[in-house]
Each structure stands twice: as C-alpha cells, then as structure tokens.
C-alpha positions as CSV (number, residue, x, y, z in Angstrom):
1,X,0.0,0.0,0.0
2,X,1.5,3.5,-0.8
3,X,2.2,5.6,2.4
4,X,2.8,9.2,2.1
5,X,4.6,11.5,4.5
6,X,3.1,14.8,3.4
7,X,4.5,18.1,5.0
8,X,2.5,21.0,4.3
9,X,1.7,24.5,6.1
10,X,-1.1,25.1,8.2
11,X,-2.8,28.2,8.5
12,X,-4.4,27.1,11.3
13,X,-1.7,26.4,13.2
14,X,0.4,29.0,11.8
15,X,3.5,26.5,11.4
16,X,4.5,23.7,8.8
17,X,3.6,20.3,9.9
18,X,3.0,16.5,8.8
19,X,0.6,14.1,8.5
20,X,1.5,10.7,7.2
21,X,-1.2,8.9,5.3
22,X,-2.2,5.4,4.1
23,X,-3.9,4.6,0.9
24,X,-5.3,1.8,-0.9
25,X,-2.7,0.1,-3.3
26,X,-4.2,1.2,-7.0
27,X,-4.4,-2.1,-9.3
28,X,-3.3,-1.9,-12.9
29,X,-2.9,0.9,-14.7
30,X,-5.8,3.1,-15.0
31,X,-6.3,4.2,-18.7
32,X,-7.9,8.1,-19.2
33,X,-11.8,7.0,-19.8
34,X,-15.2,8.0,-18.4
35,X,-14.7,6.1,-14.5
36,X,-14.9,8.0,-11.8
37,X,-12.0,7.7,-9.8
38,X,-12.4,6.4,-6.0
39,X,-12.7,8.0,-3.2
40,X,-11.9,5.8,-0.2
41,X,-13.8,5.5,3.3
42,X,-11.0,7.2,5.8
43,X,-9.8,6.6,9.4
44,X,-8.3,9.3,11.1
45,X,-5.7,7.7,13.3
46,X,-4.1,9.6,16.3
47,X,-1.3,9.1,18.5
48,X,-0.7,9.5,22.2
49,X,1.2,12.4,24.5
50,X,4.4,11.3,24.0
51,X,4.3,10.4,20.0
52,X,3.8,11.9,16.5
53,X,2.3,11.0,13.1
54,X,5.0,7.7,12.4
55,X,4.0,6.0,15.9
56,X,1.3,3.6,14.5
57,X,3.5,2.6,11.5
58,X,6.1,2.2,13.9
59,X,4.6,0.6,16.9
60,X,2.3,-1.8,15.1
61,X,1.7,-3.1,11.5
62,X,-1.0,-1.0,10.8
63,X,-0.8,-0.8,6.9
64,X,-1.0,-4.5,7.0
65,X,-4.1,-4.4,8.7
66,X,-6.4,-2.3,6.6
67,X,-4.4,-3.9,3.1
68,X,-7.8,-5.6,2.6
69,X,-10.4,-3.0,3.8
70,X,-10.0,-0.5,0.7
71,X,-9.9,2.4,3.3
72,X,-7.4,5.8,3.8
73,X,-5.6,6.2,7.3
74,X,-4.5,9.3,8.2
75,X,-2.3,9.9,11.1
76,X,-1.2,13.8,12.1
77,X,1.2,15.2,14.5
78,X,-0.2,17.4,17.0
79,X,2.6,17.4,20.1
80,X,0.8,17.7,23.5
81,X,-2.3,19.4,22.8
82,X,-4.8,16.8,23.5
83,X,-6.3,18.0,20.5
84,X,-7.7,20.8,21.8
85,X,-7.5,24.8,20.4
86,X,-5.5,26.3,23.0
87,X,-4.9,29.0,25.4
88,X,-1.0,29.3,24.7
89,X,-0.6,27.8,21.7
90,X,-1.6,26.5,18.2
91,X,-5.8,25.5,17.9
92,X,-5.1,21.4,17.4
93,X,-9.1,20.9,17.8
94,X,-9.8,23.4,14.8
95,X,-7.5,21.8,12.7
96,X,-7.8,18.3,13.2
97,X,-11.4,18.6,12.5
98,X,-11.4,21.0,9.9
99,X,-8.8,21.6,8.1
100,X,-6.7,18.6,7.9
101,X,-9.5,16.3,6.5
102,X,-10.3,19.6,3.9
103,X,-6.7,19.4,3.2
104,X,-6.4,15.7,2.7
105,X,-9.7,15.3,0.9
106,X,-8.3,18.3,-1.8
107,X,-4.5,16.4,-2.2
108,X,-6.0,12.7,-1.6
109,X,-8.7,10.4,-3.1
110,X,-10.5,10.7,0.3
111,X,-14.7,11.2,0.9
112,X,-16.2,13.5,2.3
113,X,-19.1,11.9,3.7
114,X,-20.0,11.5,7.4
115,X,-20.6,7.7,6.7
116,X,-17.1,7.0,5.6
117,X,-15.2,9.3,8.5
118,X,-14.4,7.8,11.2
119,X,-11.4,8.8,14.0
120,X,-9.3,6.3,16.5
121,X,-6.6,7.5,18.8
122,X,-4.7,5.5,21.9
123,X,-4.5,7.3,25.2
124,X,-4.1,11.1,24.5
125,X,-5.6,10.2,21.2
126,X,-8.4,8.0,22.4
127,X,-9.8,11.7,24.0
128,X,-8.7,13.2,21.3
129,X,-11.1,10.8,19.2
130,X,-13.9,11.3,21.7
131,X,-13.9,14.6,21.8
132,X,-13.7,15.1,18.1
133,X,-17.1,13.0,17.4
134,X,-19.2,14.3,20.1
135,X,-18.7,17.6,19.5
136,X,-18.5,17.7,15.8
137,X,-21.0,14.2,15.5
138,X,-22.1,15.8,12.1
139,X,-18.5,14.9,10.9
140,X,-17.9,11.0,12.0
141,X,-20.1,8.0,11.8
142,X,-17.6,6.4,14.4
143,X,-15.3,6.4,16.8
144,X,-13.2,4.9,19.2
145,X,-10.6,4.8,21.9
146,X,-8.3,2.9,23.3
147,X,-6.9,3.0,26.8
148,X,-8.2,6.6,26.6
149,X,-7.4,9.8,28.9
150,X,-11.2,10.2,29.0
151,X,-11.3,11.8,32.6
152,X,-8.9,14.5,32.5
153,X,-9.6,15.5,36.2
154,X,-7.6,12.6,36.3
155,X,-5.2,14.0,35.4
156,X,-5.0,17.3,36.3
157,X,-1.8,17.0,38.9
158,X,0.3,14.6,36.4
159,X,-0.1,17.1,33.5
160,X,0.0,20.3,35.4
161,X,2.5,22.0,32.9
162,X,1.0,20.7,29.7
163,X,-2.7,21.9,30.8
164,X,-1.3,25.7,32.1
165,X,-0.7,26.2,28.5
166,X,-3.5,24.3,27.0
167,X,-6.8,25.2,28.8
168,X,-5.2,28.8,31.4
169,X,-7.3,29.4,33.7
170,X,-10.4,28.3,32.2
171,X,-12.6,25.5,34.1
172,X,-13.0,22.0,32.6
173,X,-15.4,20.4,34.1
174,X,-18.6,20.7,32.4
175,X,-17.0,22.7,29.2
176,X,-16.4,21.6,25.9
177,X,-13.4,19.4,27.0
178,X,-14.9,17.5,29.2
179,X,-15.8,14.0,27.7
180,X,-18.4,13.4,30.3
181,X,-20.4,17.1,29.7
182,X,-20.5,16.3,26.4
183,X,-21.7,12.8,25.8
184,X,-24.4,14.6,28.1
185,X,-25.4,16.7,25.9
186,X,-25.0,14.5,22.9
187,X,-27.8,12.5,24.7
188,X,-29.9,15.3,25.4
189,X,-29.7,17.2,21.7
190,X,-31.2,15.7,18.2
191,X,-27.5,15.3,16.4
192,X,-26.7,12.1,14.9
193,X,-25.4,10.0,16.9
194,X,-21.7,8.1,15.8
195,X,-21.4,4.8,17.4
196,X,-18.7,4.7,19.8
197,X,-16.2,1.7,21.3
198,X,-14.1,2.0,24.3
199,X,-11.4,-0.5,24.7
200,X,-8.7,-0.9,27.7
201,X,-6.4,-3.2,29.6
202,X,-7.5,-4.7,32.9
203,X,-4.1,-3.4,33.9
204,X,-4.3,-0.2,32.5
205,X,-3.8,2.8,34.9
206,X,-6.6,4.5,32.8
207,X,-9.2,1.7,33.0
208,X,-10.8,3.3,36.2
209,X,-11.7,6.6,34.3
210,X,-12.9,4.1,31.0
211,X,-15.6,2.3,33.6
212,X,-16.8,5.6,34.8
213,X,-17.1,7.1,31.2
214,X,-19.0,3.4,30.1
215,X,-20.9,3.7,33.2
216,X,-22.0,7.4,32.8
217,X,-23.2,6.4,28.7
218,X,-24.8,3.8,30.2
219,X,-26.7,6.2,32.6
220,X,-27.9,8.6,29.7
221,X,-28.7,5.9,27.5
222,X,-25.6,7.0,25.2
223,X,-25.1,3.6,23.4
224,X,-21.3,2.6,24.4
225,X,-19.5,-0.8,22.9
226,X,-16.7,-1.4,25.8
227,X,-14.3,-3.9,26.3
228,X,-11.8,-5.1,28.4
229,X,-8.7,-7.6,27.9
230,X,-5.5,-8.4,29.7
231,X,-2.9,-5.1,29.1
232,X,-1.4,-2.5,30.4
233,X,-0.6,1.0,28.9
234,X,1.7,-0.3,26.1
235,X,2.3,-0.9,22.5
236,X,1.6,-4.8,22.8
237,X,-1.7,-4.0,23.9
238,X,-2.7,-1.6,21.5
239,X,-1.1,-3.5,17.9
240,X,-3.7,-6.3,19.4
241,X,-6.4,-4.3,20.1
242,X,-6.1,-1.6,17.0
243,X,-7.5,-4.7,15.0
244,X,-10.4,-4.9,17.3
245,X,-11.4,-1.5,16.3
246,X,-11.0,-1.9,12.2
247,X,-13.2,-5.0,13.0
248,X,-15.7,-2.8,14.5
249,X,-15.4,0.0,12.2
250,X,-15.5,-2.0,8.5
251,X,-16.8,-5.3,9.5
252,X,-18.6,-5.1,6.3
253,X,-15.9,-4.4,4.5
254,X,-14.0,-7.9,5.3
C-alpha cells in the first residue's frame, strides 16, 4: 500500500507540519476514460502524549491491517495538545477537525461523507477521538478509543504543565473538554449519533476513568460498545487491540 509523509503549512496552526497517510494500493494501470476515480472510506488515526504522526507505523503493523479493507488512514502530529485549540498555543481541535481532512480530501482520493469518516486514537488520542465525534457528530459515523485519557480531572496534577498552556485558567469540568459534559449533551440534543467503542487493559492505569465514562453512557442511555482484555498501557496491547477496532469499524468491508 503507498504511504505518504506529506508536509504541508497550516494556517491554522500557523506552522508547517505533517501528517502521514495510508492509501489503498491502485491495481493496474488506469487508462484516461469515463470512471470516476475512488474516493476511499478514511480513518483518522491519532497518536498519544508522547508520539507523533510515524507511531502507529512504527509501533504496530498498521498498513497490513487495513491492506484488505479499501480504506485511507490518516495519522497527524499534533505534540501535546490533547487535541484541543489552546490558550498558549496552536488551535489542534480546529485543525484536526477542519482543516486537515479539507486538506487531505483536496491532495488525496478521500470522501467526504460522514458515513465514511471515522477517528481512533490510543490514550491522549483516544480523547482526542472522543472529543472530536461528540462535539463535531455531524463529521464522524464512528469512533473509538483505546486506553483513553477520557477523565482529564484525572489527570490534572500529572499534566500540570501541559494543561497551564493548553486550557489557562479556564474550568474543565462541564465545558467543551470535558468528555463526560459532552456525551451529556449529545444525549440530550437531536444530532446524529456516531457509534462509539471503548477499549482498555485490565491493567491499565486509565481503566478506572474508562468504567466511569461506560458507566455514565450507560446512565444517559448513550449507546457505548466497551471492552476489556488483559494489558497494560503499552504498544503490545494496542497492535492487538487496534485490530479490534478496524473489526468494528469495517466489518462489512472484510
């Protein structure tokens, strides 16, 4: 399958960054006629706090997994943000679910369609996944997360530096970053709904905060897929388990 490291500048970010990106291998030659070419179902795949956009091609054998499912994956660099625009720094949130997929869709074969967007991430990226589909839910038809920072009260003493600079002083609990507020009020508006899977490790030193979040769907009637298997917070776990997802994402497509 071709993969593409594609550099590019953002004005959203104000900066040149990368996103690397995996596409369906083309068969034959195509000859200039009448077909319209493809446009391929996408995943957009994110990485966790201490990554960038080559971890999943380097941590797990990604590209072989989705040879057979005739989709895109597209994996972008966004540093520490946890995907979020914010208070001293670049606005990840705004351009991970804005412009990079207008970007990719006008350089790559990619839809456009909510019904073939979906968005993954591990850890860091796992909220970052969350957070993208319930508050843009017009956007995604799925998502999921694995080993996911979905409570980040959790985390608040941990992270201390890296959340001075992304949220300041603002509250969040019950604001717009704040996984929990906003499965809320996805329950309690009239957007469409993306179906959503939660996977962690038994041993994982998230899977507290994953029980709470399944338990507080549950509680709201927000229809949750979770599941749990042996694993801690590491790469082993998550090569197994990113399979898990694809399987739940494009079962038809096997």
């Amino acid at each position: 399958m071709p993969m593409i490291q594609c550099d590019f500048v953002s004005e959203v970010l104000k900066v040149s960054t990368s996103v690397n990106v995996i596409l369906p291998q083309p068969v034959g030659v195509r000859k200039a006629d009448n077909r319209e070419k493809p446009v391929y179902p996408t995943l957009y795949l994110l990485h966790g706090l201490w990554d960038d956009h080559t971890v999943w091609t380097r941590q797990t054998s990604i590209e072989r997994y989705v040879s057979s499912l005739g989709i895109a994956v597209v994996m972008p660099a966004v540093g520490r943000s946890f995907y979020t625009d914010m208070e001293y720094g670049p606005d990840y949130f705004t351009y991970i679910t804005e412009e990079l997929p207008a970007i990719c869709q006008e350089m790559f074969p990619l839809s456009d369609k909510r019904e073939d967007t979906y968005v993954a991430g591990l850890s860091m990226g796992g909220y970052g996944a969350l957070k993208a589909a319930l508050r843009c839910p017009e956007n995604y038809r799925a998502a999921a997360s694995l080993s996911g920072a979905v409570d980040l009260l959790d985390r608040t003493e941990d992270l201390y530096d890296d959340f001075r600079l992304i949220f300041g002083d603002r509250k969040v609990q019950d604001s717009e970053d704040d996984l929990f507020h906003l499965a809320q009020a996805l329950a309690e508006g009239d957007s469409p709904r993306p179906s959503i899977y939660l996977n962690c490790g038994t041993e994982d030193y998230l899977v507290e905060s994953n029980r709470r979040f399944r338990k507080h769907c549950e509680n709201i009637s927000l229809d949750v897929t979770y599941e749990e298997y042996p694993g801690a917070h590491e790469w082993s776990y998550w090569d197994e388990q990113i399979q898990k997802v694809l399987e739940y994402f494009f079962k038809e497509n096997r």
